[in-house]
N, C-alpha and C positions, 0 to 999 in steps of 0.2 A: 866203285870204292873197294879197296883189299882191305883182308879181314884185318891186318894189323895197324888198316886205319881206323877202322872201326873201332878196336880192340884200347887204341890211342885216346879216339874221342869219347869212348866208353867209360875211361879213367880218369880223364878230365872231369866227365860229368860227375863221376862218384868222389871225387878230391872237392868239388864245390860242395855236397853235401854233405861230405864230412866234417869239411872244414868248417861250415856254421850248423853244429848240431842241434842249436836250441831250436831253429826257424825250419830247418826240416823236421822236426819232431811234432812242432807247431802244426806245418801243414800237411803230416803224416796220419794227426790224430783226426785237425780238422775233414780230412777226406774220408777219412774211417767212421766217424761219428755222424758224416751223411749218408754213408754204404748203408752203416747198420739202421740208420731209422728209413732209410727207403727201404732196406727188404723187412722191417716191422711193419712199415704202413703197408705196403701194396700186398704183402704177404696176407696182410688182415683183410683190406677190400677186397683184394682177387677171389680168396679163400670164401668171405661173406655173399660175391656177388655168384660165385659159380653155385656156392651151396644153394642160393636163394633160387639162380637157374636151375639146377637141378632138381630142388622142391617145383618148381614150376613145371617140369615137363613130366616127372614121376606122377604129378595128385592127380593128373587127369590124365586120359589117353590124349595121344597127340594129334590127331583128328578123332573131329566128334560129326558124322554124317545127320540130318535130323531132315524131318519132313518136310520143311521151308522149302522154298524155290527163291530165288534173289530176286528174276524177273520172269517172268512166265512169255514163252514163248508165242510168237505171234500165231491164229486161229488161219485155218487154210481160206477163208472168206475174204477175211483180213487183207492176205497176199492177192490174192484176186482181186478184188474190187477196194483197196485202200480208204479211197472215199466215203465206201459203206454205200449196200443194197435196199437197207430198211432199218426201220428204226422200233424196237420194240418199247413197248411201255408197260407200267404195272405188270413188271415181271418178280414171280417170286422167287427167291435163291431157293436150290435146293441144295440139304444140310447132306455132306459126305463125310463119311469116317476117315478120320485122315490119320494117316500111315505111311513106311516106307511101301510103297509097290515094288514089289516083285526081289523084296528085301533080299532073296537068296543069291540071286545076282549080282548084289554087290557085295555080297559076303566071299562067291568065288572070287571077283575081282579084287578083293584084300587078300585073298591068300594068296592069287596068283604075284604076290610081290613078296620077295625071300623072305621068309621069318616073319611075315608080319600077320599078324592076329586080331582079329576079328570078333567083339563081341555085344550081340544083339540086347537092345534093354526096350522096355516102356515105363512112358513117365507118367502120371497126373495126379492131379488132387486128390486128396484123403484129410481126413478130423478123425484124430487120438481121440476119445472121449471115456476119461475116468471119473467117477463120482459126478461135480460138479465144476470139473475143469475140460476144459476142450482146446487145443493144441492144432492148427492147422497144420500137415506135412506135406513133404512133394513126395509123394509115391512113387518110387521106382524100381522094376521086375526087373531083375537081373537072372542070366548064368553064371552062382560060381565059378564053375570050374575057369570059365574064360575073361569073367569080369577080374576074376584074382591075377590073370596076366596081362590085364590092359590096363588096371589102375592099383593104385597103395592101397586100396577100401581093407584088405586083406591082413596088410603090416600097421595098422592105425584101430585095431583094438583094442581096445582095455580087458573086453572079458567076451570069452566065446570064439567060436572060430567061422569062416564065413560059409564054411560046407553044412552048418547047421542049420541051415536056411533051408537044404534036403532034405536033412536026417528025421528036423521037426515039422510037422504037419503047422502049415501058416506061421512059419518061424518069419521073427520079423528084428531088421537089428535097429535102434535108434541110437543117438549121440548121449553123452555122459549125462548132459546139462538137459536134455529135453526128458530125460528119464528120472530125472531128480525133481525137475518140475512136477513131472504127473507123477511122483511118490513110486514108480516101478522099478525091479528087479528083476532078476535074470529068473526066468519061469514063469513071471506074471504074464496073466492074459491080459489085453487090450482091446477093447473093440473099436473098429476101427469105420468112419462111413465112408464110401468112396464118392466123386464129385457125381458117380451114376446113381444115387442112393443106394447102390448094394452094401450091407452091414457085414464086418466077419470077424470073430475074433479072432487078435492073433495072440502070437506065444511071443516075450522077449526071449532071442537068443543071444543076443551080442550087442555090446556097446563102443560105440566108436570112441578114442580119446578128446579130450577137451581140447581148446585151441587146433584145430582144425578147419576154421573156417565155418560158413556159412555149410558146406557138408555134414557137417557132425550135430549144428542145430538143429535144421529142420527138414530135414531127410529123413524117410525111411524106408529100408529097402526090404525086399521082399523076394521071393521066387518068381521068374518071371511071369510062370503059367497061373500065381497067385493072381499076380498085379492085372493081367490080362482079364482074369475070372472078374475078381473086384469091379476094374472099370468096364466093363463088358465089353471087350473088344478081344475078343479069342483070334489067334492066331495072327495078330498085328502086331506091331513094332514099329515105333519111330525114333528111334536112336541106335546108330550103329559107333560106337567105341574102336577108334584101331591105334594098336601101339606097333608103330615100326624099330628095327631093328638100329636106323639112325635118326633122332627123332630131327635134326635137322634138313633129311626129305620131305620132312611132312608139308612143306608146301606145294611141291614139288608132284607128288603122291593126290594132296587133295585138289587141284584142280583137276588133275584127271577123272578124278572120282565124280566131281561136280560135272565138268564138260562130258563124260560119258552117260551118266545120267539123272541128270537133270535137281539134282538136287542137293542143299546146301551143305556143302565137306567145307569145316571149318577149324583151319590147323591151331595148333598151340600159340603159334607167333602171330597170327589173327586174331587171336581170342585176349593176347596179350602183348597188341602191341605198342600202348601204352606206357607200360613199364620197361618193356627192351626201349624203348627211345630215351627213358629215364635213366635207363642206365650207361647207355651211351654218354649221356650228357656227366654222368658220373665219374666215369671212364677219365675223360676229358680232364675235370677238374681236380680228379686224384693224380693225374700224371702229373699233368704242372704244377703241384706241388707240392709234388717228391724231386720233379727237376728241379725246383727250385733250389730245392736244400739242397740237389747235389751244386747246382751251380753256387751257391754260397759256400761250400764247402771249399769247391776250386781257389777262392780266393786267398786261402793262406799258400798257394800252388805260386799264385800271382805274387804274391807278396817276397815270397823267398825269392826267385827267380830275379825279379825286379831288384830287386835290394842287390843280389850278387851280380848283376851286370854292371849298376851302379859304383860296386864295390871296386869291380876286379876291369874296370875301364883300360888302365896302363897294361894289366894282364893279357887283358883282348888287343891289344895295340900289338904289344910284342908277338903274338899269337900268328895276328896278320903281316906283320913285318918275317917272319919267317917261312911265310907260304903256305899260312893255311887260307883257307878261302872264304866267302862269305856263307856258304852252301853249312862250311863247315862250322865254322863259330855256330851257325841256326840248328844244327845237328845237336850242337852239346850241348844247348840248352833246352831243346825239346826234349832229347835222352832222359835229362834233368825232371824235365815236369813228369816225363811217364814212369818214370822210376818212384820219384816221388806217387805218383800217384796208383801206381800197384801196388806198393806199400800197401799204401792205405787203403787200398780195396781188399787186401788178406788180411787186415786186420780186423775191417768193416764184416768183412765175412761173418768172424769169427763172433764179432759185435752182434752183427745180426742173427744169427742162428741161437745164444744165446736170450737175445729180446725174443726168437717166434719162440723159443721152450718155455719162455716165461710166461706169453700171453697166452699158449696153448692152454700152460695148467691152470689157470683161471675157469672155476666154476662156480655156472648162474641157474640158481634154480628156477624153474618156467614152468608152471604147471605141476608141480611136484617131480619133479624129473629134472637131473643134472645135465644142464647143456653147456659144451663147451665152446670156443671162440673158431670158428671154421679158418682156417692157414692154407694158403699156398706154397707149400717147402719145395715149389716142384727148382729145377736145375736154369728153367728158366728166366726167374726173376735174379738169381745171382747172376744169369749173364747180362742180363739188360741193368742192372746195378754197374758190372766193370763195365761194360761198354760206355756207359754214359759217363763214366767219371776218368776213364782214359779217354775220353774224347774231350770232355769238361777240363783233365791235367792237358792234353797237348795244345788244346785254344790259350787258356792261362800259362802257358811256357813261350807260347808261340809270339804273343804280343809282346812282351817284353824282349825275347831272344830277336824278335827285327832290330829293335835299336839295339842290339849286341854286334849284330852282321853288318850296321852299315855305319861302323866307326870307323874314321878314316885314321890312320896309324901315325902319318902323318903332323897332323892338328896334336894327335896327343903328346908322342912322343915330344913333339916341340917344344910344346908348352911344358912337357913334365923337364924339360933341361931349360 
């Protein structure tokens, strides 16, 4: 096709829309008024579901290695004689300290992967015990310096900092609510029993914020060589923390870890994978019905189009009667719907961007603390908005423009004399 037919078919298309202004403005606004609430809603959920991803991979490290074994490896007996040599009875267990083995091994083996950091904790039982309140917690010995790079524990205080846990002899930080319970403040001592019966007082140095989770309840964390002393297990650890530089390896990374050795690396998307299928499923039911609207939207697309093929019948007779083609009639009337409908996608634009600044500036108090609505502004969802609705305008041009193309000129003209 040369450009001065195009140039021809061009101005045809823009003489139909001129010529009925109401019904193009019609389907101009309708198209715009589904741009702008698809990039309000998806902007909202996208924005809602990343921040929520996001909260999700930041609060904890993205593998968490622990002492567990999934299935314990067959005994060299075992592989010998499958059937079994003897059978023992009234045998008594004996009780092992359990721990990571040979923990520094897999600490090299976290660092030997770029950027990614490594940091050792133990956990167990301990009881706050103030006046005549008693408070179970899960005791956990951390390194500052490297617990502050593998989890938020660091950015999620209210008061104190988490290197205080150094600085003060038995500094110990609990959560807002659990320290409101037992009547304590920042300085008070707690004495504290561990599940080994060893007694210690600690010192409150920091309090974690409220709404944090089951973290900020009944936790409390300590110096690791504290935690260690308290449950008498010196120089043990059975949890290793790693945060990788793409937390999307971490599957990737943790079977390595398991398969090398022997012990249970359990990634962020393991640990939650519950909720990622949740969201999938969310995923899902936000699109189609944001398509929906754009495709309701098409329909004033339909409507103009359709009406002016109807109209302009003897128009299209003559058309073909002087050698346009049928390719070509189907041309000006698709031109027609995508023009109509970039319209109204720069208009929707403009529609939508003003709905995200409005939903932006909406503030919800949560905790004493101003939270705002999480948006998606990224460049992305305005392209999948045109996309869809230039795809939505040329379907809705397209159906009515077949019966444009296959008027025979013929039947009309005859009839029209």
């Amino acid at each position: 096709m040369s450009i001065a037919r195009g140039l021809l078919l061009g101005t045809l298309a823009l003489r139909h829309m001129t010529g009925r202004r109401r019904q193009t403005m019609v389907a101009i606004v309708g198209v715009a008024v589904g741009v702008g609430f698809f990039l309000a809603v998806s902007a909202l959920m996208v924005g809602s579901q990343a921040d929520f991803i996001r909260t999700l991979i930041d609060a904890s490290p993205h593998i968490i290695v622990s002492d567990e074994i999934r299935s314990p490896g067959p005994q060299p007996g075992q592989l010998d004689s499958p059937a079994g040599i003897a059978t023992i009875r009234h045998r008594k267990a004996r009780n092992e300290v359990r721990g990571l083995k040979d923990w520094q091994a897999i600490l090299r083996a976290v660092s030997d992967v770029p950027a990614a950091i490594g940091s050792p904790a133990l956990s167990g039982g301990a009881t706050l015990r103030v006046g005549g309140r008693e408070e179970p917690v899960s005791l956990i010995g951390i390194d500052p310096a490297l617990e502050g790079q593998v989890s938020t524990i660091g950015t999620t205080l209210r008061a104190g900092h988490l290197h205080d846990l150094e600085r003060v002899p038995s500094g110990v930080i609990l959560g807002e609510d659990l320290a409101a319970r037992l009547g304590l403040r920042i300085g008070d001592i707690v004495p504290a029993t561990s599940s080994q019966g060893a007694i210690t007082n600690l010192r409150l140095v920091g309090l974690l914020k409220r709404g944090r989770g089951q973290v900020g309840s009944t936790t409390a964390y300590v110096l690791l060589r504290d935690a260690q002393s308290m449950l008498n297990r010196p120089f043990i650890i059975n949890r290793i923390g790693v945060r990788l530089p793409d937390a999307y390896a971490a599957q990737r990374v943790a079977a390595d870890l398991e398969r090398r050795f022997g012990y249970k690396a359990e990634s962020w998307q393991e640990r939650s994978a519950d909720i990622l299928a949740f969201l999938v499923t969310r995923d899902v039911i936000m699109y189609s019905v944001v398509s929906a609207i754009l495709l309701v939207a098409s329909f004033g697309i339909y409507t103009a189009i359709s009406t002016s093929v109807s109209e302009k019948t003897r128009d299209i007779a003559i058309l073909r009667s002087i050698g346009f083609s049928k390719a070509d009639l189907l041309l000006i009337f698709v031109l027609e719907g995508v023009a109509l409908a970039g319209l109204g996608v720069l208009a929707g634009w403009a529609l939508g961007y003003g709905l995200m600044n409005a939903l932006g500036s909406l503030r919800f108090p949560v905790a004493g603390e101003d939270q705002y609505l999480p948006l998606d502004r990224s460049a992305r969802q305005y392209a999948i908005a045109a996309l869809a609705s230039l795809l939505s305008g040329v379907l809705a041009a397209w159906l009515p423009a077949r019966k444009a193309a296959g008027v025979n000129p013929v039947d009309i003209l005859r009839g029209a004399t």
